[in-house]
N, C-alpha and C positions, 0 to 999 in steps of 0.2 A: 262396568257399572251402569250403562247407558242401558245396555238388554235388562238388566235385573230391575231398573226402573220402571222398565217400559212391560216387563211382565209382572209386576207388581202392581201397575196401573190399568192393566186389563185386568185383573183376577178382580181388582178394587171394582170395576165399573160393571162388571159381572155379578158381582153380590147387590148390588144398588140398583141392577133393571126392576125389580118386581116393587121397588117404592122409590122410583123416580120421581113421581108426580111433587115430592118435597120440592126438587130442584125449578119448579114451573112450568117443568115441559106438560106434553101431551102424554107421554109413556110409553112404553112401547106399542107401536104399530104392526101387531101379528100379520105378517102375510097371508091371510086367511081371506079370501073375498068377501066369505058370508057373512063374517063381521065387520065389514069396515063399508057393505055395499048399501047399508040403513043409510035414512034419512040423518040420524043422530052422528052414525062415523062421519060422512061424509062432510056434515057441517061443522064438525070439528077441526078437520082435514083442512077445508076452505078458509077457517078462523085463524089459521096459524098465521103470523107475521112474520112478514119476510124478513131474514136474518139483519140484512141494511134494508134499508126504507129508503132512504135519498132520493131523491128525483126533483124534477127541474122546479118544480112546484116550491123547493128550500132554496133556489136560488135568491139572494137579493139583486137584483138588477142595478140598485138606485148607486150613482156615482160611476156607474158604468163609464168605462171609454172607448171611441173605436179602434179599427186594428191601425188606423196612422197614427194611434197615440205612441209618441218616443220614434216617429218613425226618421230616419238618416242617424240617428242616434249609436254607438258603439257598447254593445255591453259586456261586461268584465265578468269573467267568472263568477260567478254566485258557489260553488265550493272553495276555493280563497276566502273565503270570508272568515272568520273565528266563531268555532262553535263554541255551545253552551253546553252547560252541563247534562241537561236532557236529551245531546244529539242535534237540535237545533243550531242555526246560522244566528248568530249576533249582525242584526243588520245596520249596517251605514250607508249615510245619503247616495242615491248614485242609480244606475240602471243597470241591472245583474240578471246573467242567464247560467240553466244548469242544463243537461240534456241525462237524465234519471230515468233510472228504473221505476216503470209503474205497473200495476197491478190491477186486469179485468175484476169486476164485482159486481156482474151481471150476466148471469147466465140465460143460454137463448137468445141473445140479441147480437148483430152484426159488429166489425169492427167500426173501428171509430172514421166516421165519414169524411170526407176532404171538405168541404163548405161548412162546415157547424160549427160555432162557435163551443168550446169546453169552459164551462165558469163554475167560479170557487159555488162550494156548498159543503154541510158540515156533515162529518159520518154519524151519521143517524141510525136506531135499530136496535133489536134484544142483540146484536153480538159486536154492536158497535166497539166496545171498548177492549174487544179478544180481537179484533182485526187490528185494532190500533197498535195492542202490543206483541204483535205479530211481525208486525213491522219493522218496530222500535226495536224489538231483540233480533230481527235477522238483520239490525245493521250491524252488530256486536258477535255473530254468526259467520264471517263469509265463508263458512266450510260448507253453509248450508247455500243452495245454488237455489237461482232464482224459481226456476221450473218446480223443483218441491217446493217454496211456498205457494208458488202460484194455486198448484194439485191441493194443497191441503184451505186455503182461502176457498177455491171451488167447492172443495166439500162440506165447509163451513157455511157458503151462499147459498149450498141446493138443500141444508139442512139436513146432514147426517151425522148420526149419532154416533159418539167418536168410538163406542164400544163396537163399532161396523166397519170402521177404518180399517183398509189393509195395513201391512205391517212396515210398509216403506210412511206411509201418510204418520200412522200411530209416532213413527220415530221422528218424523220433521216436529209434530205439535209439541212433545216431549220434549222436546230439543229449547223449543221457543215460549215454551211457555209455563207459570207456576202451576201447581198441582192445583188451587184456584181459580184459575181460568181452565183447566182441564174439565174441569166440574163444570163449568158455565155451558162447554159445547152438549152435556145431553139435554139442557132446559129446548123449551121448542124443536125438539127433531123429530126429525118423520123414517119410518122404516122405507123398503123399498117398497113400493104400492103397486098388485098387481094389475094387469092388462085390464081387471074389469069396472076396479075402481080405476082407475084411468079415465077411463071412457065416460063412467058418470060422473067423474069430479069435471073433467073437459066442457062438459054439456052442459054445465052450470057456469060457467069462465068466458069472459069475452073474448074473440079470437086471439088479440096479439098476445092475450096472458096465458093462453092454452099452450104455447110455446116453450116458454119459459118454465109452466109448472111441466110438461114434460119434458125438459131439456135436466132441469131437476131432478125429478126423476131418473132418469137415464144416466146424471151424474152418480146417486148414490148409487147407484150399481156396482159403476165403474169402481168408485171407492173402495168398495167393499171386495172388491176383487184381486185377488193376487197378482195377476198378469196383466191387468191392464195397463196401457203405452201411456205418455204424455199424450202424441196426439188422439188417442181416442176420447180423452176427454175433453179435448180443446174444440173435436169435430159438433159437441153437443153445447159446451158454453159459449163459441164461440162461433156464431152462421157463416156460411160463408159468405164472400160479397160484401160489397157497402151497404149503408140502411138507405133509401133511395129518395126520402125525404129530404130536404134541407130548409134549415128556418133560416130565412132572408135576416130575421128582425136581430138575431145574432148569431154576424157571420162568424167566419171563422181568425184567432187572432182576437175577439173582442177580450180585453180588457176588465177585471171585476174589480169591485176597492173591496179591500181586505178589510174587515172588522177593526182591527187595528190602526188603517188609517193610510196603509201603502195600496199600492197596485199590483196585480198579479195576472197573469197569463196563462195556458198551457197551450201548445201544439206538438198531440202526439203520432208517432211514428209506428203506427199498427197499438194491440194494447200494453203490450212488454216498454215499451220506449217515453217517454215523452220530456219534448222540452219546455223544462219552467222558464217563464221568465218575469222578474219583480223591478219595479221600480219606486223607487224610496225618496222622497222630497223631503228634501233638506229643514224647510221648517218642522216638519212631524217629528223628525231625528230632534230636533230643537228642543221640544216637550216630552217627546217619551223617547230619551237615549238607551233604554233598555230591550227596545226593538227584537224581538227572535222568530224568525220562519223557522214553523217543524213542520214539515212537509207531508209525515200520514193524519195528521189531524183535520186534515180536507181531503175534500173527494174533487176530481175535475169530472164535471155532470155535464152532457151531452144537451144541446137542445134540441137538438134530433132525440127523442124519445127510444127511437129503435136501435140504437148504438151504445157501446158501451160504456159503463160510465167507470174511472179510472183512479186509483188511489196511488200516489205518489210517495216517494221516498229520498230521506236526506244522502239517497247513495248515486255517484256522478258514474256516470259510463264514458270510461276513457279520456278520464283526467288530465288535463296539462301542467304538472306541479311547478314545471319550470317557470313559466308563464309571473309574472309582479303583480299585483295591484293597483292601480292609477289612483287611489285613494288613500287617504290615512285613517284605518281603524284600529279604537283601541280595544287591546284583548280580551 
């Protein structure tokens, strides 16, 4: 049933290339140099917005803590808790850690550095709400393994069109997502851009973004390829090495106040890893007892600019079920 979807949804996105422009996107991107090497393609090309936008610029600082906030402190499973109906943690007063599956969403840029602070920020972006339930359906999924979402979030970041998806990529999106959101990944995509447009989109680009629009690049290739490995696309989203900067002013371990009114953390373990950690004050619980962390609805954003910035999931990597609660919540 899965194949017959999934060739039914190419044949679909096949009849639709020639008036995509409905959908918002650009349209298709002919691999032709001669046309795309004008003044006019090019500034089109440049125009597009990147699929997430986020960056440190959406952090709110204000209420910030430093990393000895809760420090000698003991914290209790944060998956123990009781979920909600959306997937989400029902949260009670107290100081709770997870150590979760997270997800790169920035290509071309280093991993995540050891001195930088990671703080909350919201998923922003034309595909912000297909990342979201991306997510959301691969916790409902675990047939689906984390490395094929990852490969298909990559191709979502570097902006290809899902009608160019190899056929392992095509089945994870299928898998995860409504025929609705299928439609959303060809608005804003780019073909693969050759070697010439390359060079003059580059020359127009500041250097660190020349990076990234060709790591882009290079990704939808990959994509669109049959045979391509995991790490060969990992070797283009993800640089090697640390980003060599560190911002002093938030280190690493700082502390962000959640919208809502608690405290949150991240420190992660390469980009695949990281551990959350919240703490919840008892008066806040006081006035709003209906409290929920749903963990891909933020992004954990670098202050290091040149590292990657990381979207999180309500899924625990090698959970202790045994393990009680020191707290009383109700369900």
């Amino acid at each position: 049933m899965k194949k017959l979807l999934l060739l039914a949804l190419s044949a679909t996105f096949m009849c639709i290339n020639p008036v995509q422009a409905q959908f918002g996107g650009f349209g298709k991107i002919i691999d032709k140099g001669a046309e795309l090497a004008g003044s006019t393609g090019l500034n089109k090309i440049l125009k597009q917005p990147a699929a997430i936008t986020t960056n440190f610029k959406d952090v709110d600082t204000k209420g910030m803590k430093p990393p000895t906030f809760q420090e000698g402190q003991v914290a209790q499973p944060l998956y123990l808790l009781p979920k909600g109906a959306n997937g989400g943690y029902k949260l009670c007063a107290g100081y709770y850690e997870m150590t979760n599956k997270s997800y790169c969403l920035h290509a071309g840029t280093r991993g995540p550095s050891n001195g930088d602070g990671y703080m909350l920020a919201p998923v922003l972006g034309p595909k912000h709400d297909v990342v979201v339930a991306i997510l959301k359906s691969g916790e409902k999924h675990p047939n689906v393994s984390q490395r094929d979402i990852q490969q298909l979030l990559w191709a979502i970041i570097a902006r290809t069109r899902f009608a160019d998806y190899n056929t392992t990529i095509k089945l994870t999106a299928t898998t995860l997502l409504s025929s609705a959101d299928l439609l959303k990944l060809e608005g804003g995509a780019l073909g693969i851009l050759p070697a010439s447009v390359m060079d003059k989109a580059k020359a127009q680009l500041p250097e660190p973004v020349q990076a990234v629009f060709e790591a882009e690049n290079n990704i939808r290739r990959l994509a669109a390829s049959g045979n391509a490995s995991y790490e060969e696309m990992e070797r283009y989203a993800v640089l090697a090495g640390i980003a060599p900067s560190v911002n002093t002013e938030f280190p690493s371990g700082t502390w962000s106040l959640h919208p809502d009114g608690y405290y949150v953390r991240y420190i992660p373990s390469g980009y695949s890893v990281t551990k959350t950690q919240i703490f919840v004050p008892q008066q806040l619980v006081d006035t709003k007892p209906d409290l929920v962390y749903d963990a891909p609805n933020a992004i954990a954003c670098p202050a290091n600019t040149g590292a990657q910035r990381l979207i999180q999931t309500n899924e625990p990597l090698n959970p202790d079920y045994s393990v009680k609660l020191k707290v009383k919540c109700l369900p």
